[in-house]
C-alpha positions as CSV (number, residue, x, y, z in Angstrom):
1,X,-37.3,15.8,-33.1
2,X,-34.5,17.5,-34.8
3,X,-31.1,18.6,-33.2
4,X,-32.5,20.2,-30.0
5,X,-34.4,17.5,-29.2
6,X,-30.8,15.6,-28.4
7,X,-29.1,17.7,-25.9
8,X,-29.5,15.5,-23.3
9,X,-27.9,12.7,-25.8
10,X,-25.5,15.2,-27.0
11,X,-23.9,15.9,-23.7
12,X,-23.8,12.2,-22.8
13,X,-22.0,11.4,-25.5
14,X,-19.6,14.4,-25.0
15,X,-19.0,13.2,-21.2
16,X,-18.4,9.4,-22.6
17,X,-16.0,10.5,-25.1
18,X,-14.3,12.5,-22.5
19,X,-13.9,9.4,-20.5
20,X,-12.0,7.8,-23.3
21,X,-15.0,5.7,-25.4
22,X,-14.6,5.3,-29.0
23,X,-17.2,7.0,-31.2
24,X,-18.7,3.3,-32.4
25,X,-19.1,2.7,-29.2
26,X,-20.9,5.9,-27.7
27,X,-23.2,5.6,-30.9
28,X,-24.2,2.0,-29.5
29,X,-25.1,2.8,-26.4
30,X,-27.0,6.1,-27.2
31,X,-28.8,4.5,-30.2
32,X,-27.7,7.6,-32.1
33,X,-25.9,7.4,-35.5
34,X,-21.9,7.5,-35.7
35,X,-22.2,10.7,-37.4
36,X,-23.6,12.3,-34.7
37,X,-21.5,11.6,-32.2
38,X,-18.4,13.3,-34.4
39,X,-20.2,16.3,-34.9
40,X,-20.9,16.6,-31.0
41,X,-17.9,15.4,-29.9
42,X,-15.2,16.5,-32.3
43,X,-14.1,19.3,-29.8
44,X,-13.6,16.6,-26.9
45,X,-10.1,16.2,-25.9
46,X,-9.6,12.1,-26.2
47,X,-7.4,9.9,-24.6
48,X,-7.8,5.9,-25.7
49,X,-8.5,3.9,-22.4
50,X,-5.8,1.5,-20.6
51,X,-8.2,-1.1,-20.2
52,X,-11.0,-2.7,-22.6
53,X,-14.3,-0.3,-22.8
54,X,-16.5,-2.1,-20.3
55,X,-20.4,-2.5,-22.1
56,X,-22.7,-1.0,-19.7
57,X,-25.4,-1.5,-22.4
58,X,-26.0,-3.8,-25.2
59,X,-27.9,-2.7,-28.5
60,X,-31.1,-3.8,-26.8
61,X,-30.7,-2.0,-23.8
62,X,-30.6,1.7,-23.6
63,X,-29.1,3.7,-20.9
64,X,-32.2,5.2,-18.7
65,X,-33.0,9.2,-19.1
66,X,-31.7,9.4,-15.7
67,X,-28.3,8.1,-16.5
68,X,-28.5,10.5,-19.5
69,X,-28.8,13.3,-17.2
70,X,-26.3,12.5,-15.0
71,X,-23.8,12.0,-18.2
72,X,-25.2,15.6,-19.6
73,X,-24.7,17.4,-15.9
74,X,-20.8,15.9,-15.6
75,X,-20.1,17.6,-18.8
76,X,-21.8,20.4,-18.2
77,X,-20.4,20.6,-15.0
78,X,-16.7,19.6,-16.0
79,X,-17.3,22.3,-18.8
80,X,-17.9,24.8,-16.1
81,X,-15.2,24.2,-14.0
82,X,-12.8,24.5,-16.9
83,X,-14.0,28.1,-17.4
84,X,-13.9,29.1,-13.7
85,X,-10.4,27.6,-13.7
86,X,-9.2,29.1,-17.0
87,X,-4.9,29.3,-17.2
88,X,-3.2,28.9,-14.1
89,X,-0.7,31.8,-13.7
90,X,2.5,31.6,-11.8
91,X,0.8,31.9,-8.3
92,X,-2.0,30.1,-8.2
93,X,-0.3,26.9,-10.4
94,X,2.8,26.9,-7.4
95,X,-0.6,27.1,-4.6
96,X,-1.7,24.4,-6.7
97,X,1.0,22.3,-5.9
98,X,1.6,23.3,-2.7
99,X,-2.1,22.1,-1.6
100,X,-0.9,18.9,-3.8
101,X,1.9,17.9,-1.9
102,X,0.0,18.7,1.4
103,X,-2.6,16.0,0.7
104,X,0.1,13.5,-0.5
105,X,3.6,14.2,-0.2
106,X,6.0,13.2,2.5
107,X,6.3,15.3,5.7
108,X,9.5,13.4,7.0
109,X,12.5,16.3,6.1
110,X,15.2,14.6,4.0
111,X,13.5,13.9,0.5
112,X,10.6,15.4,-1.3
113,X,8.1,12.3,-1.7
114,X,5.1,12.4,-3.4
115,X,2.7,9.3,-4.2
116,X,-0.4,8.7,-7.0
117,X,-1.8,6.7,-9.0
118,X,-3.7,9.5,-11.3
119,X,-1.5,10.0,-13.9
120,X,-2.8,13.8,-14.3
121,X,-1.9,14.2,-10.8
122,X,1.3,12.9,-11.3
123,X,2.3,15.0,-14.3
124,X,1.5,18.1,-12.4
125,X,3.5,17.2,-9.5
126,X,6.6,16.6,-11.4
127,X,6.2,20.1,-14.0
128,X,5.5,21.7,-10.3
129,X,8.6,20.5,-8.8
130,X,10.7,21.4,-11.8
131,X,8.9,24.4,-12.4
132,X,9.8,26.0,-8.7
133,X,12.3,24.6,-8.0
134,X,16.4,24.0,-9.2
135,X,16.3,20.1,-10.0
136,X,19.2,18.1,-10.1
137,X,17.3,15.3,-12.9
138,X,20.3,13.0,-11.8
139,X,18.9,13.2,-7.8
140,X,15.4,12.4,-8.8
141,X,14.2,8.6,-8.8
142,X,10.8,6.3,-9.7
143,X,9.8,3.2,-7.7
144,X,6.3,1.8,-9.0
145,X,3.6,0.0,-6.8
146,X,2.0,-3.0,-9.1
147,X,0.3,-6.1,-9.0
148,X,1.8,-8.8,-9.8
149,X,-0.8,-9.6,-12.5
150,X,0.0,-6.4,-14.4
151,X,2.5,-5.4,-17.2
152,X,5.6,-4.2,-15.6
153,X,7.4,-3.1,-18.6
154,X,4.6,-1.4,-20.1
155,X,4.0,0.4,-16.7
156,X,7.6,1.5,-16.2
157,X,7.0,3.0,-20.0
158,X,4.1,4.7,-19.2
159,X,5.5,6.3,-16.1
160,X,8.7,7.3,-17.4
161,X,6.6,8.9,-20.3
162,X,4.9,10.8,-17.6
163,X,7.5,11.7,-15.3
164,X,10.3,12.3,-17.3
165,X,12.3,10.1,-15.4
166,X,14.4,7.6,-17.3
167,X,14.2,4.2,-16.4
168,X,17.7,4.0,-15.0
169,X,16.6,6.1,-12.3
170,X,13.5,3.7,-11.9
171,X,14.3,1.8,-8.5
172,X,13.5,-1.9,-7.6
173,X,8.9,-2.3,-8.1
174,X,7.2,-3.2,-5.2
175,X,5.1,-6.1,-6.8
176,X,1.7,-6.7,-4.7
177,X,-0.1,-9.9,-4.5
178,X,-3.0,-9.5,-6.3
179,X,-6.2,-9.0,-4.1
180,X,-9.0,-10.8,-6.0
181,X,-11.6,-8.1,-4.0
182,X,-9.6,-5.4,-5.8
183,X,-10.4,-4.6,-9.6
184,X,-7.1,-5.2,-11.0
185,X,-7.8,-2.9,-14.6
186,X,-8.7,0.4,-12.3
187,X,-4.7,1.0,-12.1
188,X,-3.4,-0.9,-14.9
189,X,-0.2,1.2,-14.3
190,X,-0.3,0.7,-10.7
191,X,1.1,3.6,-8.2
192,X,4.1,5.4,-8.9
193,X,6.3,7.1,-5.8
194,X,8.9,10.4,-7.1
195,X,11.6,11.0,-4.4
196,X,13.8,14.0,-4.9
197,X,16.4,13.3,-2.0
198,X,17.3,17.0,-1.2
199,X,16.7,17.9,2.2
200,X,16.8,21.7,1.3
201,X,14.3,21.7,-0.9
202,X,12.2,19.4,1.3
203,X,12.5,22.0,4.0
204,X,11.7,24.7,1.3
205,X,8.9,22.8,0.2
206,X,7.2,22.5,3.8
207,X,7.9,25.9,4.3
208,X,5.5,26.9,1.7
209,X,3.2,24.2,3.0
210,X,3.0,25.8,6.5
211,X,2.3,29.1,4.9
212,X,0.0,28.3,2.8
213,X,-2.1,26.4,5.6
214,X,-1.7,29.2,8.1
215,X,-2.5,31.6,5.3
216,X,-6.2,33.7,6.0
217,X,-7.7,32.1,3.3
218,X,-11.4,33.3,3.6
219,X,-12.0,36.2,0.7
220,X,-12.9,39.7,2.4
């Protein structure tokens, strides 16, 4: 079958890896060799999961072609949006977070608050804010949404990694019941609040958020 006749295994196993699967483990389910898998996916940006790879397959059991073709189209697809996106210049990374903070940041003037639980989301919330804006690092404080299950050490690690926050500016978790309908290893690191209690830049903030919305945004 030679080389070509893998594409469609190819860009499976480039879309697994990019969702954090270990090369043994994208080899399993594909049924393709270990070797293989490095040569297609040794580009791949990886990240190791937060939770234990989930086995959607077993060695007996082979994904269907239509689940191959969905994997190959998301990377295909994700591979095409990273090309119409390129580099973000100064403009279009502070619309960025202006449409961010629109979606889910606080509207109340007093504090800039912004919510998430994607970690990618957060990070580019908090360069944003920093970025645009004259931060006082002292001002800024982290309060973390978890379940009560879940590692709340390891969590305020992980977010002060990711904020830049240190953990003395961490205020008091809100620890949830754990809800037995809710898959408790989807947000191992829970939810994670930022508050930057400046009412100037709040209003500064908004200001750019009402432009931006009453902005003619239609091209021509």
């Amino acid at each position: 079958m030679g080389y070509r006749g893998k594409l469609a295994e190819r860009d499976a196993a480039r879309a697994l890896r990019s969702q954090g699967l270990t090369m043994p483990a994208i080899a399993e389910r594909l049924g393709v060799s270990r070797s293989s898998v490095s040569l297609w996916t040794r580009d791949v940006p990886f990240q190791p999961p937060l939770r234990p790879e989930r086995r959607a397959w077993t060695p007996d059991r082979r994904p269907s072609s239509l689940h191959l073709r969905k994997l190959a189209e998301i990377e295909r697809l994700r591979a095409a949006g990273r090309q119409r996106i390129g580099r973000l210049d100064d403009q279009q990374f502070l619309i960025a977070g202006v449409a961010l903070y629109a979606g889910e940041g606080a509207k109340t003037d007093g504090s800039v608050l912004f919510a998430n639980s994607d970690p990618r989301i957060m990070r580019l919330f908090c360069s944003w804010l920093r970025y645009f804006f004259d931060i006082d690092e002292r001002r800024l404080r982290v309060r973390l949404y978890l379940h009560q299950c879940l590692d709340l050490a390891a969590s305020t690690v992980f977010r002060s990694s990711l904020t830049a926050v240190p953990f003395s500016q961490f205020i008091r978790p809100y620890r949830a019941v754990a809800d037995p309908s809710i898959r408790s290893s989807k947000h191992v690191h829970g939810c994670s609040t930022v508050r930057y209690s400046c009412s100037r830049t709040h209003r500064a903030v908004m200001g750019l958020v009402e432009a931006t919305l009453e902005a003619d945004a239609l091209p021509g």
